[in-house]
PQR file of N, CA, C, O and H, with PARSE charges and radii, in Angstrom:
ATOM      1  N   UNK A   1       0.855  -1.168   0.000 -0.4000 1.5000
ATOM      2  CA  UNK A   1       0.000   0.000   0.000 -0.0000 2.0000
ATOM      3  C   UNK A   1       0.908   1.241   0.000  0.5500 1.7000
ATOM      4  O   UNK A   1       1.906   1.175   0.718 -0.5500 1.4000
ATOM      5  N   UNK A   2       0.665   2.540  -0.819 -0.4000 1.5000
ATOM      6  CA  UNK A   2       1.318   3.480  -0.970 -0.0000 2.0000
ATOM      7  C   UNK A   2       0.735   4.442  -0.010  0.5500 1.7000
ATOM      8  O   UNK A   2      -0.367   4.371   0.534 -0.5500 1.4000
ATOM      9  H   UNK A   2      -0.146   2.594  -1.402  0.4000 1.0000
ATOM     10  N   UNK A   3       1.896   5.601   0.148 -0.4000 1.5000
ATOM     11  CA  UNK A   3       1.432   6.407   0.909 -0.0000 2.0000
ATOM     12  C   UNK A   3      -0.571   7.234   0.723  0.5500 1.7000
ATOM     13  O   UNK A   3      -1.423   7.574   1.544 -0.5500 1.4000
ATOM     14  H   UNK A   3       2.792   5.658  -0.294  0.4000 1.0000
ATOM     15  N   UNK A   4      -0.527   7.227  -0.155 -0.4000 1.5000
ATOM     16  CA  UNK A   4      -1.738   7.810  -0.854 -0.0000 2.0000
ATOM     17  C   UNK A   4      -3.103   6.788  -0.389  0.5500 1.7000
ATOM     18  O   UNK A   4      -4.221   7.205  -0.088 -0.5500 1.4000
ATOM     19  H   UNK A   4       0.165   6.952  -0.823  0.4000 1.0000
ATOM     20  N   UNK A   5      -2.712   5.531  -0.423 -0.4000 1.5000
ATOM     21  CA  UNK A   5      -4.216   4.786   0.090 -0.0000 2.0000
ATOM     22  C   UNK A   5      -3.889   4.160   1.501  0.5500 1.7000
ATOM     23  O   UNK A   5      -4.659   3.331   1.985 -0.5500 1.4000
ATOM     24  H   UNK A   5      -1.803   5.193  -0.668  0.4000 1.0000
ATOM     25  N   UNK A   6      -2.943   4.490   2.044 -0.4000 1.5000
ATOM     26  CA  UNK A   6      -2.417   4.565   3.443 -0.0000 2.0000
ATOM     27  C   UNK A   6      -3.101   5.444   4.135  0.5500 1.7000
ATOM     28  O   UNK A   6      -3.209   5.193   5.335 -0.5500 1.4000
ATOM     29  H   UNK A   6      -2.318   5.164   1.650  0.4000 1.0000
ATOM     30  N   UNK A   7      -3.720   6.643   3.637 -0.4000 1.5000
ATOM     31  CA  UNK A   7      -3.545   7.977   3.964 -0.0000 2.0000
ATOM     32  C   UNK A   7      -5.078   8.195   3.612  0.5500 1.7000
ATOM     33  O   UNK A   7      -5.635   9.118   4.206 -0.5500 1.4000
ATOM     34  H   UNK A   7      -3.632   6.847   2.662  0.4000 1.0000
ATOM     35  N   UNK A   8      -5.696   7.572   2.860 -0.4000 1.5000
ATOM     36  CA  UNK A   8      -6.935   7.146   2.142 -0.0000 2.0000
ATOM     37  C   UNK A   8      -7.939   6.363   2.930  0.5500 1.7000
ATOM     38  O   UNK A   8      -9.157   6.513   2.833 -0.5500 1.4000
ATOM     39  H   UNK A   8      -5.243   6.822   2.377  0.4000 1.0000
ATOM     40  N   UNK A   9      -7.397   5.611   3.631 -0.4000 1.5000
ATOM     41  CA  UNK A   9      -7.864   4.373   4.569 -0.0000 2.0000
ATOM     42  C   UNK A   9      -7.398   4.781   5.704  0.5500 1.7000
ATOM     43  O   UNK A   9      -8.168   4.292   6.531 -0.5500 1.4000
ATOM     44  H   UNK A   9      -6.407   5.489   3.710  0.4000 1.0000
ATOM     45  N   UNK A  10      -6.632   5.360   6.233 -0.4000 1.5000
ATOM     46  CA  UNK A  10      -7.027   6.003   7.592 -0.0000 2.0000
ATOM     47  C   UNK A  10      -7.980   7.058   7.973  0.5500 1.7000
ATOM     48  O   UNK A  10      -8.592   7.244   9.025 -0.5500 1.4000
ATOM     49  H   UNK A  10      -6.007   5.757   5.561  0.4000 1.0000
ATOM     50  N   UNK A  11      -7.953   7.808   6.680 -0.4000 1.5000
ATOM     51  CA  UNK A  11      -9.076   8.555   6.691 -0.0000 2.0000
ATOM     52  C   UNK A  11     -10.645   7.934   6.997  0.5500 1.7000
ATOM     53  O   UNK A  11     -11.535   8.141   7.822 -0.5500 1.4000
ATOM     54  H   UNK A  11      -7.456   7.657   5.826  0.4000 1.0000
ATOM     55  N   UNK A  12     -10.395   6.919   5.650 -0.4000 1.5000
ATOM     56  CA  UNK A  12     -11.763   6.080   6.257 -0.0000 2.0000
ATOM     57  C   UNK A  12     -12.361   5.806   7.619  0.5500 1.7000
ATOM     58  O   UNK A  12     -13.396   6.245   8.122 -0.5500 1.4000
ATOM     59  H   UNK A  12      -9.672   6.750   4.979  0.4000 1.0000
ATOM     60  N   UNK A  13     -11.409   4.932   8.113 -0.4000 1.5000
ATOM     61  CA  UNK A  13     -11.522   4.753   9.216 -0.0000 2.0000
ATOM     62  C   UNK A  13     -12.101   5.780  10.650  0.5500 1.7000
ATOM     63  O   UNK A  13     -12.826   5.596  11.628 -0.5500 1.4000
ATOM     64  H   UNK A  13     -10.568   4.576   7.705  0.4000 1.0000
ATOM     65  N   UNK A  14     -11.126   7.143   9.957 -0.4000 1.5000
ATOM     66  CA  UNK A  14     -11.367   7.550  11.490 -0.0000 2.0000
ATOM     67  C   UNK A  14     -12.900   8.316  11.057  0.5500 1.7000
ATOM     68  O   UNK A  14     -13.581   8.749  11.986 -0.5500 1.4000
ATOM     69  H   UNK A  14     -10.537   7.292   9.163  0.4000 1.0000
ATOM     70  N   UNK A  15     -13.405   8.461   9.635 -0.4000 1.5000
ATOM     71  CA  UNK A  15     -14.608   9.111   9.474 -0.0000 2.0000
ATOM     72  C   UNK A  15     -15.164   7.644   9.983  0.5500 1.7000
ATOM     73  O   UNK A  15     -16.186   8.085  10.510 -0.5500 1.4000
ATOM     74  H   UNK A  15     -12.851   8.109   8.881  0.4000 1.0000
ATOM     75  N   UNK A  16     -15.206   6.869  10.107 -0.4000 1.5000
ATOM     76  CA  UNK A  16     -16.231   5.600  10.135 -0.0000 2.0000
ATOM     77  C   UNK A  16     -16.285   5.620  11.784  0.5500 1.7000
ATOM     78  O   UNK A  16     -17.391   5.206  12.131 -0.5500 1.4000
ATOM     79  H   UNK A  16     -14.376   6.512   9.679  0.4000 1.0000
ATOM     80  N   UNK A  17     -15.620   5.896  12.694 -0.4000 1.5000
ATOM     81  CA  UNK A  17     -15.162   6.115  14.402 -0.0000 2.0000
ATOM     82  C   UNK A  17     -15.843   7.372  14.743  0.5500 1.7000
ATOM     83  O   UNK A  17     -16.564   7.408  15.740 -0.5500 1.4000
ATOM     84  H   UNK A  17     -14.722   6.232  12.411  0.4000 1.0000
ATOM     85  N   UNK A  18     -15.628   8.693  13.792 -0.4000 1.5000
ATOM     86  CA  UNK A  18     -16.511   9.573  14.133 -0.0000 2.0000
ATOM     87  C   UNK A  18     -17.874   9.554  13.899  0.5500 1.7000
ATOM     88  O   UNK A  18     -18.590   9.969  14.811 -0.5500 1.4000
ATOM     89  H   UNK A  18     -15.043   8.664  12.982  0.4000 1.0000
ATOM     90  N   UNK A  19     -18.453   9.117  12.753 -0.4000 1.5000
ATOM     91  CA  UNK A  19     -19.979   8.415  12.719 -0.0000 2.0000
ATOM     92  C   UNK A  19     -20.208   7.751  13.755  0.5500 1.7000
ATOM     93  O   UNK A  19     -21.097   8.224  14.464 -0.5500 1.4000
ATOM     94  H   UNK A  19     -17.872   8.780  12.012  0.4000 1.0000
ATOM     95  N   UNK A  20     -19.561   6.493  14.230 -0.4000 1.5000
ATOM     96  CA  UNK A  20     -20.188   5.990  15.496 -0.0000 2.0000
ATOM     97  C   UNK A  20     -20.179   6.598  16.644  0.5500 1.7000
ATOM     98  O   UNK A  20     -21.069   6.463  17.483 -0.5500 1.4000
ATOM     99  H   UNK A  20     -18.839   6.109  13.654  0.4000 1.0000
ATOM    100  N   UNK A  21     -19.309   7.219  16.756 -0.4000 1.5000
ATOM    101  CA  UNK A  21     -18.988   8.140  18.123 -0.0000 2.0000
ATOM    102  C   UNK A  21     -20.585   9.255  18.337  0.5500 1.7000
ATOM    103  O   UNK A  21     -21.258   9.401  19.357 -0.5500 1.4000
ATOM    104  H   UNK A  21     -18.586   7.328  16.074  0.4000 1.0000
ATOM    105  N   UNK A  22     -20.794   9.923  16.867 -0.4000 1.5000
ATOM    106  CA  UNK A  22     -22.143  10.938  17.199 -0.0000 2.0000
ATOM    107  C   UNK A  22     -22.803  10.100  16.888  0.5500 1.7000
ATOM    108  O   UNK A  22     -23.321  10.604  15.891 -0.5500 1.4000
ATOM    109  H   UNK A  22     -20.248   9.805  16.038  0.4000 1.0000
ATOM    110  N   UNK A  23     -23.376   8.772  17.007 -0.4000 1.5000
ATOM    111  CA  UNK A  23     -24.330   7.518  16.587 -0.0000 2.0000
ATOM    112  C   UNK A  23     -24.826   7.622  18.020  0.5500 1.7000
ATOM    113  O   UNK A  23     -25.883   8.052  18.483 -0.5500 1.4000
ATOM    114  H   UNK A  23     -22.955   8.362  17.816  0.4000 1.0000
ATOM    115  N   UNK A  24     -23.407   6.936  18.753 -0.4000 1.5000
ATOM    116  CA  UNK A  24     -23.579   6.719  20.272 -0.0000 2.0000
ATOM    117  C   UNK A  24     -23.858   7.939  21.260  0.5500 1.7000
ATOM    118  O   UNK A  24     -24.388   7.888  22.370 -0.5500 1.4000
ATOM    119  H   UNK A  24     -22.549   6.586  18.377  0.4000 1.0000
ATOM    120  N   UNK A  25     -23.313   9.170  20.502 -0.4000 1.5000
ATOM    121  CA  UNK A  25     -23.867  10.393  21.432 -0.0000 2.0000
ATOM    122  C   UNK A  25     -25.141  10.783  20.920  0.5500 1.7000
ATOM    123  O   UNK A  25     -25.552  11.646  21.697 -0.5500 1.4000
ATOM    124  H   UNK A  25     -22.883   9.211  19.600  0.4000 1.0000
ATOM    125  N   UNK A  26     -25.938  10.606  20.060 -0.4000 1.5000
ATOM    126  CA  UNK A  26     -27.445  10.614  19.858 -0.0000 2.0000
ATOM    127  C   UNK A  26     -28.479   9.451  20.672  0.5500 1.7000
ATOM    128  O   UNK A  26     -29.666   9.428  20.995 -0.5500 1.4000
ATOM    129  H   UNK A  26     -25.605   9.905  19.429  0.4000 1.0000
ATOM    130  N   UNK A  27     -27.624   8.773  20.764 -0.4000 1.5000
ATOM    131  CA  UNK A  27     -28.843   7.684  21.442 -0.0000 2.0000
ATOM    132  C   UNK A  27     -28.316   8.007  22.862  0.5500 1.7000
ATOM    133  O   UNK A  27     -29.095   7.304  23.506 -0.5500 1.4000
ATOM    134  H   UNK A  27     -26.660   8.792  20.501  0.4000 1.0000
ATOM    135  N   UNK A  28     -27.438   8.655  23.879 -0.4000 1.5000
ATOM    136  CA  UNK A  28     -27.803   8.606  24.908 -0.0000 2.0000
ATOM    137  C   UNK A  28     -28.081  10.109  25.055  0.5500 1.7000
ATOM    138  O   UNK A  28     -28.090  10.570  26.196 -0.5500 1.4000
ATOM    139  H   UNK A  28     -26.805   9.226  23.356  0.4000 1.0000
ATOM    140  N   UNK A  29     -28.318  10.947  23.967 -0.4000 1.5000
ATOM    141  CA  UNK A  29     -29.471  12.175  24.537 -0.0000 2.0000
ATOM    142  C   UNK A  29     -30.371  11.513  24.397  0.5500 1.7000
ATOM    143  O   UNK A  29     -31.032  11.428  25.432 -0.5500 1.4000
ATOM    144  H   UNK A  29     -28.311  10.573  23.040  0.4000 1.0000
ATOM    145  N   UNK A  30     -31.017  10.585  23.018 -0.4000 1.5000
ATOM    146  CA  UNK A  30     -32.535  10.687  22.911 -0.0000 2.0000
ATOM    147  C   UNK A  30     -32.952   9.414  24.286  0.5500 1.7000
ATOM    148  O   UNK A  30     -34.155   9.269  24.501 -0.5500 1.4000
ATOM    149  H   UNK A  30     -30.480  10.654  22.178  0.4000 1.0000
ATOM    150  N   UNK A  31     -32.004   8.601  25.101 -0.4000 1.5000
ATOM    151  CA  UNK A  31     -32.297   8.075  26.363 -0.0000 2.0000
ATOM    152  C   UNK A  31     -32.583   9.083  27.731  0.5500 1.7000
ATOM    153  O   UNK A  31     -33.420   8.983  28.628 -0.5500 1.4000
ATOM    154  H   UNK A  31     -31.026   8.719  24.927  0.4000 1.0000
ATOM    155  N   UNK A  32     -31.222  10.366  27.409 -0.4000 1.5000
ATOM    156  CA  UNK A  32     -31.656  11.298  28.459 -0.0000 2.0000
ATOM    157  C   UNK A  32     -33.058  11.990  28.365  0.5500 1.7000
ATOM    158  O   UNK A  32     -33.690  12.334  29.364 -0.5500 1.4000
ATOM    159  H   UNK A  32     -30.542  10.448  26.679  0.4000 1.0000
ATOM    160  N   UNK A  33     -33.415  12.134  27.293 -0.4000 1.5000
ATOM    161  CA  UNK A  33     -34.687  12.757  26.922 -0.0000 2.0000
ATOM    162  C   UNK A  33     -35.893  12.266  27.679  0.5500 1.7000
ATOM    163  O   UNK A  33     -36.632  12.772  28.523 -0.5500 1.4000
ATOM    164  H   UNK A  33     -32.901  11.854  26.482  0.4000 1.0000
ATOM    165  N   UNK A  34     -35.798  10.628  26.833 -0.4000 1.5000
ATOM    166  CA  UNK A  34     -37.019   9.886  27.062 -0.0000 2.0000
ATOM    167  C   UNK A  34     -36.809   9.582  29.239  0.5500 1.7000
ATOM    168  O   UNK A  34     -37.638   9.052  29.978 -0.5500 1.4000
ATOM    169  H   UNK A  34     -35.197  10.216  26.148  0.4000 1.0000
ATOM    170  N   UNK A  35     -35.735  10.036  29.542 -0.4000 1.5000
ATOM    171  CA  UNK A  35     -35.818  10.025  30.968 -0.0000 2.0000
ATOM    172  C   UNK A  35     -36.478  11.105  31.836  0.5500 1.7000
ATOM    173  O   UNK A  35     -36.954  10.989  32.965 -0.5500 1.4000
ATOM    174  H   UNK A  35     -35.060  10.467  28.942  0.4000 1.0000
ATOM    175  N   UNK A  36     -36.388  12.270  30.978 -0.4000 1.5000
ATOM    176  CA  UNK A  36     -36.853  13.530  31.446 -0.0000 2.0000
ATOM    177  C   UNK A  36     -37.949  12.946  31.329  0.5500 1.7000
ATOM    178  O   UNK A  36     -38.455  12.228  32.191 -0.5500 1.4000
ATOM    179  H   UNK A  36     -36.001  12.364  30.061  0.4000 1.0000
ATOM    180  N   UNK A  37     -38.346  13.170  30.397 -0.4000 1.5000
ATOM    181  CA  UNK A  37     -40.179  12.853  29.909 -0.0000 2.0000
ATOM    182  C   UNK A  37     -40.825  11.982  31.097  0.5500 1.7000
ATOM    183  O   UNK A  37     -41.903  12.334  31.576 -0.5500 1.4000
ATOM    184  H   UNK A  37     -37.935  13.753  29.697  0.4000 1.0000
ATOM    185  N   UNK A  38     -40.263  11.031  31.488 -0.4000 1.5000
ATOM    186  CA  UNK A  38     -40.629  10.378  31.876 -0.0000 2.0000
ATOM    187  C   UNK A  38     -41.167  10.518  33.324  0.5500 1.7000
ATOM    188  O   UNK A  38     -42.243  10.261  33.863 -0.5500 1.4000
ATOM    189  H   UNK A  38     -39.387  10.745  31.100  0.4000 1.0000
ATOM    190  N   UNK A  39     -39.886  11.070  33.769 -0.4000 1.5000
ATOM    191  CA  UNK A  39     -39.934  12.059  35.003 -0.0000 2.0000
ATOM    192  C   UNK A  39     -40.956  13.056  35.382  0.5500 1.7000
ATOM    193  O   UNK A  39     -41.648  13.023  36.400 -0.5500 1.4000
ATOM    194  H   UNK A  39     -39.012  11.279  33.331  0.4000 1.0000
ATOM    195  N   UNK A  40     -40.973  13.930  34.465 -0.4000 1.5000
ATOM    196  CA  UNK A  40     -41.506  15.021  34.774 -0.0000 2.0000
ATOM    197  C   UNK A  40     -43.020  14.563  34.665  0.5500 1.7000
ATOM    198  O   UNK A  40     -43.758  15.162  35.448 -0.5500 1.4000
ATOM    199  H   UNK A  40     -40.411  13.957  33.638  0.4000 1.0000
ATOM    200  N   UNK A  41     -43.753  13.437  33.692 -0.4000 1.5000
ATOM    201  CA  UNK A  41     -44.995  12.947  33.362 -0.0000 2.0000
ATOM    202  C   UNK A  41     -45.272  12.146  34.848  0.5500 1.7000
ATOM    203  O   UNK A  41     -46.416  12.032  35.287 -0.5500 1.4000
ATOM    204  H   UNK A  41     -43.153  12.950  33.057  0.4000 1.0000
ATOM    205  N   UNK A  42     -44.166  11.645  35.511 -0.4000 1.5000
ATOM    206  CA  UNK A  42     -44.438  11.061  37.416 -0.0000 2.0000
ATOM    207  C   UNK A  42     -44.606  12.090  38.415  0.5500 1.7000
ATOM    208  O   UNK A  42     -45.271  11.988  39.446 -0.5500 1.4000
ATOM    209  H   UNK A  42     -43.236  11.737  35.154  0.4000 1.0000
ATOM    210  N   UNK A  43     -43.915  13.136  38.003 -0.4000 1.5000
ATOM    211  CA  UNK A  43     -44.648  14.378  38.787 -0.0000 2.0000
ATOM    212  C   UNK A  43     -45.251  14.885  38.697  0.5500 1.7000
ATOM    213  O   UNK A  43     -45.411  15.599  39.687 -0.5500 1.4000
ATOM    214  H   UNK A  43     -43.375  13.220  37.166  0.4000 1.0000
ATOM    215  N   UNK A  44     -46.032  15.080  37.771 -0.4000 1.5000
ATOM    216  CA  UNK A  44     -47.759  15.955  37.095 -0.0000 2.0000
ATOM    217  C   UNK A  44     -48.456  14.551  37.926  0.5500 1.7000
ATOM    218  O   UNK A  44     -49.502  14.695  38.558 -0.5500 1.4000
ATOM    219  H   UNK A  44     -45.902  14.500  36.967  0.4000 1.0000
ATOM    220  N   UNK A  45     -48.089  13.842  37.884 -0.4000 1.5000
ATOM    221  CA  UNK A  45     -49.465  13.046  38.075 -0.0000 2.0000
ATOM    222  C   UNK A  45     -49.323  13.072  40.027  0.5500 1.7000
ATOM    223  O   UNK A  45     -50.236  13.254  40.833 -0.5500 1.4000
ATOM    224  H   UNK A  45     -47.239  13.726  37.370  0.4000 1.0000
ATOM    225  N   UNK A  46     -47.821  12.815  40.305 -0.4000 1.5000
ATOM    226  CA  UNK A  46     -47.831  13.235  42.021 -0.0000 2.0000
ATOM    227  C   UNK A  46     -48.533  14.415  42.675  0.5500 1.7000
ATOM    228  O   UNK A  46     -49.014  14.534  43.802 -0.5500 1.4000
ATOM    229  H   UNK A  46     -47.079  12.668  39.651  0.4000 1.0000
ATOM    230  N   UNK A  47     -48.417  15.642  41.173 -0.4000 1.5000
ATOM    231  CA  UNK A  47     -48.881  16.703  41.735 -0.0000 2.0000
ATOM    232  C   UNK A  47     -50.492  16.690  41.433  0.5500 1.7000
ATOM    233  O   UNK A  47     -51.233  17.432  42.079 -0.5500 1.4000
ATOM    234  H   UNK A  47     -48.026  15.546  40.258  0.4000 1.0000
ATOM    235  N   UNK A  48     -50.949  15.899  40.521 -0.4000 1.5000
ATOM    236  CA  UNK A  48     -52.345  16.225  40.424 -0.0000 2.0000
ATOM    237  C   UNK A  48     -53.043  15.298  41.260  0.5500 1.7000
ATOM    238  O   UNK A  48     -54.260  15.360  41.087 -0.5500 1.4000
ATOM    239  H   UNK A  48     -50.347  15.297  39.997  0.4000 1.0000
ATOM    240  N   UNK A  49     -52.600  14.291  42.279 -0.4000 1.5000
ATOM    241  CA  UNK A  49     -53.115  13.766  43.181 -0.0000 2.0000
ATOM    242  C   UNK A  49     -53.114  14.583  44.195  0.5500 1.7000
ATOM    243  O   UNK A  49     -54.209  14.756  44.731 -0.5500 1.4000
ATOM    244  H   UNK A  49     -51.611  14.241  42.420  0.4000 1.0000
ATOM    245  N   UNK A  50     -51.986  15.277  44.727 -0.4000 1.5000
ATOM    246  CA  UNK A  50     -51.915  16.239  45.827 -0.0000 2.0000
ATOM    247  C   UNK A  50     -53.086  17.482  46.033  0.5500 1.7000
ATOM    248  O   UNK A  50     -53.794  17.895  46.951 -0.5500 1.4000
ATOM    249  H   UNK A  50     -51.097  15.136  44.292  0.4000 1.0000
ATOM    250  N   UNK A  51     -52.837  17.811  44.593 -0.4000 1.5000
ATOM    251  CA  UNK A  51     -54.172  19.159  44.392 -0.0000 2.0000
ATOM    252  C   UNK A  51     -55.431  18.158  44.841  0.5500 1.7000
ATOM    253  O   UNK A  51     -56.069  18.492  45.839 -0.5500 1.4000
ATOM    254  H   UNK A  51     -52.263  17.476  43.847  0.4000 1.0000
ATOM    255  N   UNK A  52     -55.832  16.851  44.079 -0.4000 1.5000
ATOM    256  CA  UNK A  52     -57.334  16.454  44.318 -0.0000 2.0000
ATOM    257  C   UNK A  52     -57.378  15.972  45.939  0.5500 1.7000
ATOM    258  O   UNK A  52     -58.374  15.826  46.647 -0.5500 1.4000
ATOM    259  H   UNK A  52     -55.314  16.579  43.268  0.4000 1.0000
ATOM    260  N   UNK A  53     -56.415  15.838  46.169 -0.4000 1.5000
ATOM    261  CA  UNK A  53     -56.273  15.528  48.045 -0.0000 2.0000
ATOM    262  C   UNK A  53     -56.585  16.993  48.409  0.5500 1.7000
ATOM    263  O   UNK A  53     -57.718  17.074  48.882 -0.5500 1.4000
ATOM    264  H   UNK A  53     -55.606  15.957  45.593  0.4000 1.0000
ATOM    265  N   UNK A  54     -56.045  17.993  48.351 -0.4000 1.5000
ATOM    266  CA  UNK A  54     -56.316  19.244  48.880 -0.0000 2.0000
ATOM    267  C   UNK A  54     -57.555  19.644  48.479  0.5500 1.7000
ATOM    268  O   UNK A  54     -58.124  20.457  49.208 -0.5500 1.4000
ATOM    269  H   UNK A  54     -55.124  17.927  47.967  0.4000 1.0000
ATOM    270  N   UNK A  55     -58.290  19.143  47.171 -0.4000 1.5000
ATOM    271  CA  UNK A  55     -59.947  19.474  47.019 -0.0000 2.0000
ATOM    272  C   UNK A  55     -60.849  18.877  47.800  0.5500 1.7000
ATOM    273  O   UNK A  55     -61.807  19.517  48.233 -0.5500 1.4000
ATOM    274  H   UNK A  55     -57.828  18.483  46.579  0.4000 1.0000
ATOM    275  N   UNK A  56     -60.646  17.446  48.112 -0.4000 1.5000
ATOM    276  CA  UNK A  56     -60.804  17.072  48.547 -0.0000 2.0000
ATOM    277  C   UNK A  56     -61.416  17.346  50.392  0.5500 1.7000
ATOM    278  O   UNK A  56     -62.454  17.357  51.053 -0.5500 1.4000
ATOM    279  H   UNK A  56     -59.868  16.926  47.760  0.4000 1.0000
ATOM    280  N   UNK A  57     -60.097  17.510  50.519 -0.4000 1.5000
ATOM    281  CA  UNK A  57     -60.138  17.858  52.022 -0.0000 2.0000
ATOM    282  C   UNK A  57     -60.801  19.786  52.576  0.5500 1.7000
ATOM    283  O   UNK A  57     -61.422  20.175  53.565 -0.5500 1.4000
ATOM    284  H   UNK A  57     -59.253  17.501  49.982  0.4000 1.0000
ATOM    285  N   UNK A  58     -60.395  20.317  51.670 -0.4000 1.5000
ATOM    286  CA  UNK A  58     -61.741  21.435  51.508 -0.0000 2.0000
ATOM    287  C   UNK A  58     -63.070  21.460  51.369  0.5500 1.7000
ATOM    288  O   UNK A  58     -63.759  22.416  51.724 -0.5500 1.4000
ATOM    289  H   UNK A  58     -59.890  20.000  50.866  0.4000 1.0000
ATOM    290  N   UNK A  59     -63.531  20.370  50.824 -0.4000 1.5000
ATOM    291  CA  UNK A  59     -64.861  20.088  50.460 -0.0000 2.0000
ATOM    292  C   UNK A  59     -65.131  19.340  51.617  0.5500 1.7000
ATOM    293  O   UNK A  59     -66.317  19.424  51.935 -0.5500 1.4000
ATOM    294  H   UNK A  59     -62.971  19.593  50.535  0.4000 1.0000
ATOM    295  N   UNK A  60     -64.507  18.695  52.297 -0.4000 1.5000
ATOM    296  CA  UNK A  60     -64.732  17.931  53.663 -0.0000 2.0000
ATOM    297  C   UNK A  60     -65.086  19.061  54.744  0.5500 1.7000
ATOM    298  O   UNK A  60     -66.137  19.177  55.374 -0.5500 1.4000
ATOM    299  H   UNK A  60     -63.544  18.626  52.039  0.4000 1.0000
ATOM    300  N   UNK A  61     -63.627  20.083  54.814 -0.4000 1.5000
ATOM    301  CA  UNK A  61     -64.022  20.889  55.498 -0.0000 2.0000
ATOM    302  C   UNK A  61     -65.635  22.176  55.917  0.5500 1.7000
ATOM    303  O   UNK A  61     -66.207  22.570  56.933 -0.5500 1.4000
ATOM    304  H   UNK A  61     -62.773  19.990  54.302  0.4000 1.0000
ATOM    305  N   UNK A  62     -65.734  22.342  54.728 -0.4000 1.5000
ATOM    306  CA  UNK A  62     -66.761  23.372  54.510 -0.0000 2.0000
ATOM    307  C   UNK A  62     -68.009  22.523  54.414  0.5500 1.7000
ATOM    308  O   UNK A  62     -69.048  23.133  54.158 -0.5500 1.4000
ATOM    309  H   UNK A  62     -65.269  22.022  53.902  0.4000 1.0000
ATOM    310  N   UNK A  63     -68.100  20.665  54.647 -0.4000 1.5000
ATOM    311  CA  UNK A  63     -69.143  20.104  54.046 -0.0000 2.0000
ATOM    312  C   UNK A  63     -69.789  20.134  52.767  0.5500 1.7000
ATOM    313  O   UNK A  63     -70.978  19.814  52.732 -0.5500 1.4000
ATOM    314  H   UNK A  63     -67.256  20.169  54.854  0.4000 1.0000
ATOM    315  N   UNK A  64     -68.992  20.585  51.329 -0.4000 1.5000
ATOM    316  CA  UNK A  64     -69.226  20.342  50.421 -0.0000 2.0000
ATOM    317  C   UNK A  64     -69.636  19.062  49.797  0.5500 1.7000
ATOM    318  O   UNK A  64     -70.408  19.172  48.845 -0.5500 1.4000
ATOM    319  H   UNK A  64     -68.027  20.845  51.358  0.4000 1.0000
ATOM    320  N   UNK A  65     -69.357  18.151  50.065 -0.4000 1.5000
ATOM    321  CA  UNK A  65     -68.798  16.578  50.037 -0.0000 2.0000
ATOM    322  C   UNK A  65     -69.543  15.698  50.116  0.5500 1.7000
ATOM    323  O   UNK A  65     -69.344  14.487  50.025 -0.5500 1.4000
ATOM    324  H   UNK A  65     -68.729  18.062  50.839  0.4000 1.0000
ATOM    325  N   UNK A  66     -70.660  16.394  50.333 -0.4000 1.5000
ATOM    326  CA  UNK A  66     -72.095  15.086  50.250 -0.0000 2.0000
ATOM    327  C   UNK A  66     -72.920  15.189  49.122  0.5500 1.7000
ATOM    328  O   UNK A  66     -73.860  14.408  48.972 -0.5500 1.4000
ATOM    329  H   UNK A  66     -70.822  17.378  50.408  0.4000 1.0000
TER
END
């Protein structure tokens, strides 16, 4: 092999290492993502139990509730 496809094929290579490299850094944002999401969709629902507990217990108070 001459300098020229020496030089040709390392190139390859390291473009073929940098493709995988932003391959593998796309799939663990779109994992960080789908973690957020996930998260934040367990706390809307923690928080919308809390609010109907607090309606709840207002409507108890004032005798709304029957």
């Amino acid at each position: 092999m001459d300098q020229s496809q020496n030089a040709s094929h390392q190139a390859g290579q390291a473009m073929g290492q940098a493709r995988e490299k932003a391959s593998n850094m796309m799939n663990s944002a779109g994992n960080a993502a789908q973690n957020v999401k996930e998260s934040c969709q367990e706390t809307g629902q923690q928080m919308q139990q809390k609010a109907q507990g607090a309606a709840d217990a207002a409507k108890n108070a004032v005798g709304a509730n029957k």
